[in-house]
N, C-alpha and C positions, 0 to 999 in steps of 0.2 A: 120391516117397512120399506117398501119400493121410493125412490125418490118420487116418483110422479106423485104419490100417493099424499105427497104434502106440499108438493112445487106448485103452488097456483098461481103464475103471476095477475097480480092486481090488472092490467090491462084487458082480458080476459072477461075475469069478472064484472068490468062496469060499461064495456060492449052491450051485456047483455039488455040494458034500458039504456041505452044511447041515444041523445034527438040533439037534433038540429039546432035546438039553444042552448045546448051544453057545448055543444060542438064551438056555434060563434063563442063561448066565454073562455072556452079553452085556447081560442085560434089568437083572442086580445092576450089573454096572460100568457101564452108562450112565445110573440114576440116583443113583450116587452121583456121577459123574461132575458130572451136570447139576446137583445138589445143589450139589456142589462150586463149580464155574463160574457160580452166581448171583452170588454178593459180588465176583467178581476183574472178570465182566462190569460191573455198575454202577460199582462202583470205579474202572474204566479209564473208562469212559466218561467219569464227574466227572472225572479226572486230564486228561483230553484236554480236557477244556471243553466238552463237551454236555450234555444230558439223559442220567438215567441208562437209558432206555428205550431209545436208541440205543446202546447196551452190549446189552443183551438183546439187540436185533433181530439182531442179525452173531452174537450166540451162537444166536441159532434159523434164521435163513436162512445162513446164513454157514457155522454149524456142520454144519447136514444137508446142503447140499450137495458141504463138502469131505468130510463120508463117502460120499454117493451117486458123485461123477464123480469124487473123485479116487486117485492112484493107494499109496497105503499102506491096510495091513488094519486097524490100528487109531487114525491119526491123526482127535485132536480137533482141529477149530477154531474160531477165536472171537477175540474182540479180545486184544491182548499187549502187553505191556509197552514192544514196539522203537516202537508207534507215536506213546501218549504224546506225542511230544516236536514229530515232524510232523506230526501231528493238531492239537495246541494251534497251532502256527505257521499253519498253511494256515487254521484257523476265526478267528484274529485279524487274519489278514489279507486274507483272499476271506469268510470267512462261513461258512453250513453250506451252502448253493449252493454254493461252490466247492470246501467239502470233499467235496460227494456228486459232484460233477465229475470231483476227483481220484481219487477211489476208483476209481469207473467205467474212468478214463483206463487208473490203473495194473491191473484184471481185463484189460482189452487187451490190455497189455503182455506181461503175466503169457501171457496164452493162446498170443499171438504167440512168446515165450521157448519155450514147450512145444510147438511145433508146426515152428520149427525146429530143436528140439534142444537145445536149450541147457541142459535138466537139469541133465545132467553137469558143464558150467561153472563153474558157483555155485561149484564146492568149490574153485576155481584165485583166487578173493579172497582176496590176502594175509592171513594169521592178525594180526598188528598192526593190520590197518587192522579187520579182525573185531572185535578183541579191545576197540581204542580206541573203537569209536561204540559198541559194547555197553555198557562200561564208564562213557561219556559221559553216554549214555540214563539209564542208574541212578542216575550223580548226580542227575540235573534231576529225576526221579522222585520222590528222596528229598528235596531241596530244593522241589519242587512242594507235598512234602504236611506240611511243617514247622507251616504255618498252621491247616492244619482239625487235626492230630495236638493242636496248643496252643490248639484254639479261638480262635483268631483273630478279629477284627474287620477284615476286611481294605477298604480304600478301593478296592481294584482289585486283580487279578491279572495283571499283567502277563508277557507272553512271555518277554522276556528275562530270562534267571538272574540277571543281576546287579542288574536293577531288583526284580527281585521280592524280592533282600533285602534291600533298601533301603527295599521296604516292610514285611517284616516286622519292618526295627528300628524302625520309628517306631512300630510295633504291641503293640511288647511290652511295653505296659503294659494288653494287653486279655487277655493270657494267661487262660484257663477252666480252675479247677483241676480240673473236675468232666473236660471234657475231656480234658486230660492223664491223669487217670485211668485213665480208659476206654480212653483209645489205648496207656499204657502197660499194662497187663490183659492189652492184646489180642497184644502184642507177647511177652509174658512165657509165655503161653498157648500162640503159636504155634512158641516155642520150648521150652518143657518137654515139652505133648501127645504129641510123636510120642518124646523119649524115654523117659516115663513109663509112659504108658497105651501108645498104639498108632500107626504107621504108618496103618494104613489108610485111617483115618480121618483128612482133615488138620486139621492146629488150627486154622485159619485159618475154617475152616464151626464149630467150637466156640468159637472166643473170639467171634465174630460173634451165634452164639447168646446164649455168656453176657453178654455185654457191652451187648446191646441187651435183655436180660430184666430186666440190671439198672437201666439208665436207663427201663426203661416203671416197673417195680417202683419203687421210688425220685424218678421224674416229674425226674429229672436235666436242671437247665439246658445242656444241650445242644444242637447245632446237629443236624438228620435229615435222611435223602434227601428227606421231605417236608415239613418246614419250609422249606427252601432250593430246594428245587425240584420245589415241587408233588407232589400224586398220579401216582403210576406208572400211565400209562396201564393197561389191563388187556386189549389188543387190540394187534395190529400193522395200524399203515395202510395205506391202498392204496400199490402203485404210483406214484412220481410223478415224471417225467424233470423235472432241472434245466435251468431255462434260463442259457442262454451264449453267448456270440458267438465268436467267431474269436479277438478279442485274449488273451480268456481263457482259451481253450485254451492258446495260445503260453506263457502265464503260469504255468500249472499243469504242463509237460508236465519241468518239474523236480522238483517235489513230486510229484507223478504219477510218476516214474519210480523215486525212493526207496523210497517207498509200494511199489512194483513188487518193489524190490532188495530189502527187508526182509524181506517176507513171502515170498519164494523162498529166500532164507537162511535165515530160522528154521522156516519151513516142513519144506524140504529137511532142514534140520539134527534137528529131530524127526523125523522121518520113519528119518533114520539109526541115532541113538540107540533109539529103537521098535524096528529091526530088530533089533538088536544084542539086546533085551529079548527078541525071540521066536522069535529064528531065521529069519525071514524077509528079504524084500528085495522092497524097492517101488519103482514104474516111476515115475522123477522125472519125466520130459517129463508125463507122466499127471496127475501131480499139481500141476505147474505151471498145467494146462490148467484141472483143475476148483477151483484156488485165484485162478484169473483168472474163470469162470462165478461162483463164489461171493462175490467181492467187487464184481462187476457188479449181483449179484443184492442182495449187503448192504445197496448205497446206493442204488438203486432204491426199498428199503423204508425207508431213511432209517437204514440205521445205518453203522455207523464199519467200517475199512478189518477184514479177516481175514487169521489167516494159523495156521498150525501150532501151536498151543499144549502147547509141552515139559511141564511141570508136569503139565497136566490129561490128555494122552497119556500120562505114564506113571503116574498115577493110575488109567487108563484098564484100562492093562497090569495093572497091579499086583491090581485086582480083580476079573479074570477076563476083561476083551474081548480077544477074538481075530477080529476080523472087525469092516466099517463100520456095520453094526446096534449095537453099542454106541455109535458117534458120533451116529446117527440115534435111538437112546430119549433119549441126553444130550441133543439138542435138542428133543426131543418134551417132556421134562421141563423142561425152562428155559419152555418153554410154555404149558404146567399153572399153572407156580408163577407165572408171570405175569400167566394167566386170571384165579385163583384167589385164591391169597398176596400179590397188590402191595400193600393196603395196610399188608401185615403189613411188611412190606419197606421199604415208605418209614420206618419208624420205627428200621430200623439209622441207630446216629449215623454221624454223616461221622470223628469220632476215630477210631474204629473200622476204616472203612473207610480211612483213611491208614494208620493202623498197618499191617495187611495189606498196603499198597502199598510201606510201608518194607521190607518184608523181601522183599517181592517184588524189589525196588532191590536190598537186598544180597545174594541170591541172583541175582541179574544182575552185580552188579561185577566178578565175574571177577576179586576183588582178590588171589588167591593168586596165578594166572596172571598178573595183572599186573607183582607183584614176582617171579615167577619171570622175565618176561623184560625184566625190569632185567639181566639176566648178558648179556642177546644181544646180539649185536654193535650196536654203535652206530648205525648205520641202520637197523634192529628199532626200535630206542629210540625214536629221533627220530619215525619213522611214527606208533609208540603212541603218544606222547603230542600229538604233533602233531595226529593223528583227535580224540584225547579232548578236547584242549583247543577244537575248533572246532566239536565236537558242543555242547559246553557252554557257551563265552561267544558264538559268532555264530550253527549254523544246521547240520542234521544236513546237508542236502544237500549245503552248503561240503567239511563234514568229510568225506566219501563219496568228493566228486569230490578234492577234495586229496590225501587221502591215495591213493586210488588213481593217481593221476598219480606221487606221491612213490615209491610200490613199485613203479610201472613203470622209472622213472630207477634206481633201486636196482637192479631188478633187470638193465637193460641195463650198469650199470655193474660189476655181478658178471659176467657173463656175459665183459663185454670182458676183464675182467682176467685170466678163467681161458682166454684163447685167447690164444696165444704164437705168434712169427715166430722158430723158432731157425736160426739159421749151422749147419749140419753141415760139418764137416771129411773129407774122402776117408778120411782115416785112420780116420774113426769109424762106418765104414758096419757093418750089420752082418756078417756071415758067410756068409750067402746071397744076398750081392751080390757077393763076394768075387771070383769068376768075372770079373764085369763089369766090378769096379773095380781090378782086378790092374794091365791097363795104363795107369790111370788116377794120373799122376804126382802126387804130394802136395803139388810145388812149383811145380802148376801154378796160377798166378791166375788164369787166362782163364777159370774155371770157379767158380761158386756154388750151392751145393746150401741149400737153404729147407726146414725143413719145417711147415710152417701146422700147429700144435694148438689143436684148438677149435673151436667155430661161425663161420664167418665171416658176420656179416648189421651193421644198421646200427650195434650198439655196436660192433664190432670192425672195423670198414674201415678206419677211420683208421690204427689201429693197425699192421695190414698193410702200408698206401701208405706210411708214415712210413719201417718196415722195406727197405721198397723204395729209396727216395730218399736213403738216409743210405749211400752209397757212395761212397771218395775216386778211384775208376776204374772204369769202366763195364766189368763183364763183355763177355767171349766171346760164353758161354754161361750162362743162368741157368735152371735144377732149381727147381720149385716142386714138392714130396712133397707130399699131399696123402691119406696113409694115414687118419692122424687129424681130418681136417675129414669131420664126416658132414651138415652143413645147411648151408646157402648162400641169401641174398636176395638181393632185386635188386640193393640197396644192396652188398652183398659181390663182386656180378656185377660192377657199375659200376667197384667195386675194379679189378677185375681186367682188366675192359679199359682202364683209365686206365692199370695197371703195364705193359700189352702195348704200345699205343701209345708210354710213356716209353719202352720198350726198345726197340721197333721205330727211335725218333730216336736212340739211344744205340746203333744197330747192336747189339744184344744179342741172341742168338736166346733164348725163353723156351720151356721145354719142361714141360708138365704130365704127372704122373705118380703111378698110384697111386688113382686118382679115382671114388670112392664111388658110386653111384647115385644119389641124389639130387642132390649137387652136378652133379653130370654129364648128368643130364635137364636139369637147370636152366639148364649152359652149353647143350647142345645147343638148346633151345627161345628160346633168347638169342642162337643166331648165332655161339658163341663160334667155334664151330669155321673158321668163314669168317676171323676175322679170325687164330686164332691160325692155322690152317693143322693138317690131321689128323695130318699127320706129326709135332707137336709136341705131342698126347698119346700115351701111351704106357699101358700097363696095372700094368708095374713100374718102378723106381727102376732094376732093371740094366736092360730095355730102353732107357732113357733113357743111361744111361751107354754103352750098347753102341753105341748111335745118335751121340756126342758122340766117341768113340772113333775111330767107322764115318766121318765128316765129317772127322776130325784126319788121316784118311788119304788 
């Protein structure tokens, strides 16, 4: 299959009936959009530990390109909340060279994921290990922005969660009431806004307003995006490849693959949500491909990783886009206002801008879902807290690979449990064996009837062989049914000629019967048939008896 052959981006397709009043509703919902997505961009950025201009950049390249190639009609994208956490770890550890590295690495990845397929996949990551490094992320989030929300004096920022409170207790006697203020305002605002006055409109673009008109109004000792960190460029730079060696690669291609994992998750997972908003349904491989283009393209211009931004998509939805010309004004607009507005922008305090990030944190915790699956079974449990607790005190990419190992084991160990080796008795056959098993004596020993329920692959082999070998006299004849087993691995194969072999030394003939298509492509192309002999599959339970009958004679 050619990639063209399934790369269609959404943009493309809703050209083709395009008018003039789609157009005005898309032109309303992407610049409030864009509007919208100025403060969450800077803000993420500060949060990740860059300049806030590399926030902007992945909302203006980043953003227009996941509307131009990718495959949903009304996905925004732009910096989000899941990166935060490997953003800050990759730039304290490699730099901003190694984060424009990684970014790069993981567009790759991303493309590679959507070109063979793998859209569809995403959705098969266990919901606890989802649910724990979501949950993770929005602590550190919210513990990230403790210090600018309290005006802090801080000696350092440290990566690690448990240092950096460590230094904000030695700090809290720098607490800025003026700050607090301001961040509490903003916090108050963002939660009253939408149930007072309106939805439409999020608080979070009005407490931002009021809250920075009051510290210019007022000349409020606080900390601003340009006190701390200069004037906001008013242009995007060229172009510029990172240099790196070999080692560096090797080094990055963990965080690089996270970065990957994130933004296909949240991505994908907006993309769904959005459907669900409009009735639509958008081509995941598609949009894996141009969320991979788009984040190649972000760090290229020096901004921070992209991926699907939930929030700003259904803000998106909510005030009229229906098509990716609302994601492409949204960035056209973040543009303008950066041409234009930066230095109006550097004078948001950074109170402000935490605040906003805190609720963005609590609207990520998941903490209802969280204690809802406190009730789930006890290896649910352990995954979630497991993931959260390793997203938090050591390193998201630990908690990712762990916990997905952990719900692999869990999940081989459900699987085994719910596949059974039971004894059937003559006596218990059913009704339409009856025929077969008439002359078949009840007090006969020489005979074993099996019947395998469940998958047999590598949790469940052991299981089987164990079934096998725990006999105090070595059948006749031994009946493996085979009604209820519909999947078979190598590992379940090896089973089974390990039981042929022990019965072949135990003089036992072994007769398979009953035997699904799959399982039975899979002996076939494994030989089985050679070693067990054709004569000793059978299609039913009574030909097998008829056969065992036919020999006795």
């Amino acid at each position: 299959m050619s990639l063209f052959s399934f790369y269609q981006p959404k943009l493309f397709t809703t050209l083709r009936d395009y008018s003039a009043r789609q157009f005005s509703s898309d032109l309303i919902a992407g610049l409030v959009v864009g509007v919208v997505a100025l403060p969450l961009c800077i803000a993420l950025a500060i949060a990740s530990g860059v300049s806030p201009e590399r926030g902007l950049i992945a909302g203006i390249i980043g953003g227009f390109l996941v509307s131009v190639l990718g495959g949903s009609r009304v996905q925004i994208g732009g910096p989000a909340g899941a990166f935060v956490v490997i953003v800050f770890g990759i730039i304290a550890e490699y730099g901003l060279e190694g984060l424009i590295m990684a970014t790069m690495m993981a567009g790759v990845i991303l493309i590679i994921m959507g070109v063979i397929g793998l859209g569809s996949v995403i959705k098969y990551i266990p919901h606890p290990v989802v649910v724990g490094f979501t949950s993770g992320i929005a602590l550190i989030i919210f513990i990230s922005q403790i210090g600018d929300l309290l005006g802090m004096k801080l000696a350092g920022t440290p990566a690690d969660v448990l240092e950096r409170l460590e230094v904000y207790y030695h700090a809290l006697g720098t607490i800025n009431a003026n700050a607090l203020m301001i961040g509490g305002l903003t916090i108050l605002i963002q939660i009253f806004w939408p149930r007072w006055v309106t939805k439409q409109v999020p608080g979070s673009l009005i407490a931002i307003l009021v809250t920075t008109l009051l510290a210019v109004f007022f000349t409020l000792p606080v900390d601003t995006i340009s006190s701390r960190f200069g004037d906001i460029p008013r242009m995007i730079p060229a172009p510029h490849f990172p240099h790196f060696t070999l080692d560096q690669i090797r080094f990055l291609i963990p965080p690089a693959t996270t970065i990957a994992i994130l933004a296909a998750i949240e991505s994908l997972l907006s993309a769904v949500v959005s459907d669900g908003m409009i009735g639509s349904k958008h081509r995941s491989d598609t949009e894996l491909v141009g969320m991979g283009i788009a984040n190649i393209s972000s760090a290229l211009f020096g901004g921070i990783p992209v991926t699907g931004a939930i929030a700003r998509t259904a803000t998106n939805v909510r005030n009229g886009g229906r098509t990716p010309i609302a994601g492409i004004v949204h960035s056209m607009t973040l543009l303008a206002i950066m041409v234009v507005l930066a230095p109006l922008a550097g004078r948001i305090p950074l109170a402000a801008l935490a605040a906003v990030l805190i609720v963005v944190a609590y609207n990520m915790s998941e903490w209802r879902t969280v204690r809802a699956m406190m009730k789930s079974p006890k290896s649910d449990v352990v995954v979630l807290l497991t993931t959260l607790s390793l997203t938090v005190i050591i390193d998201l990419t630990v908690a990712i690979q762990v916990g997905m190992v952990m719900a692999a084991f869990l999940f081989m160990k459900r699987m085994a449990d719910i596949t059974q080796v039971i004894s059937v008795k003559p006596m218990e056959l059913d009704s339409d064996e009856e025929l077969a098993s008439r002359q078949l004596r009840a007090e006969d020993d020489d005979i074993e009837i099996y019947e395998i329920d469940g998958p047999l692959f590598f949790g469940a082999a052991y299981k089987f062989k164990e079934a096998m070998r725990i006999v105090e006299k070595p059948p006749r004849i031994r009946i493996l049914r085979m009604r209820r087993l519909n999947a078979i691995d190598d590992t379940g194969i090896d089973a089974l000629r390990e039981v042929t072999k022990m019965s072949q030394k135990m003089k036992t003939r072994l007769i398979l019967c009953e035997v699904h298509a799959q399982p039975l492509d899979a002996l076939t192309k494994a030989g089985f048939e050679q070693w067990l002999g054709v004569d000793n599959i059978t299609l039913t339970l009574a030909g097998a008896l008829e056969r065992v009958e036919s020999k006795r004679k």
